[in-house]
N, C-alpha and C positions, 0 to 999 in steps of 0.2 A: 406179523403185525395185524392182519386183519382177523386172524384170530383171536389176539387177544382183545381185539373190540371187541367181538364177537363174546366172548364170555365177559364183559366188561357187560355190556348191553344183559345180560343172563342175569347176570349178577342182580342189576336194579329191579331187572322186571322180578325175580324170585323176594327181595324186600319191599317191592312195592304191594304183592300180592300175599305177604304177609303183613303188613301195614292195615289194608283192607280188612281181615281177617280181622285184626286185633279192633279194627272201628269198628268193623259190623258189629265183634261178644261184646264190646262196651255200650252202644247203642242198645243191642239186644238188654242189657241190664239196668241199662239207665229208665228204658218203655217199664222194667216190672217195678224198678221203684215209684216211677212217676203212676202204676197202675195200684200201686199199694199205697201209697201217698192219697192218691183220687179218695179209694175206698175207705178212709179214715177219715178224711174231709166229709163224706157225704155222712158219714154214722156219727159225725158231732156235730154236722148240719139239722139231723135227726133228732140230737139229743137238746141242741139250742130250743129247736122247734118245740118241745114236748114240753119242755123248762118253759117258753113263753105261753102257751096253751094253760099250761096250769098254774100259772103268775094270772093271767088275764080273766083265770074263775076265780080268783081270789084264794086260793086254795094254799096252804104251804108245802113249800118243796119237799120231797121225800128226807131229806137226812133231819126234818127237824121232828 
């Protein structure tokens, strides 16, 4: 009987500690979207900026 607690008890800690495992690679994947996300926000943060710079010289936008 107390053995089979005993692998009972095995049992959850060996799913728990793969559970863990599966949150840490999804967090670890979720940081590179949120970090490739960032990096696209800032380069049309960039490109808004440059777009009003050259609306404010009066100047027309490159595609005309």
């Amino acid at each position: 009987m107390e053995e089979q607690r005993f692998i009972a008890i095995e049992t959850k800690l060996l799913h728990q500690e793969q559970l863990l495992e599966d949150l840490h690679e999804l967090i670890y994947q979720q940081q590179k979207t949120i970090d490739l996300l960032n990096k696209k926000i800032n380069k049309l943060d960039e490109q808004i900026q440059q777009d009003n710079q050259i609306r404010a010289a009066g100047e027309k936008p490159p595609h005309y």
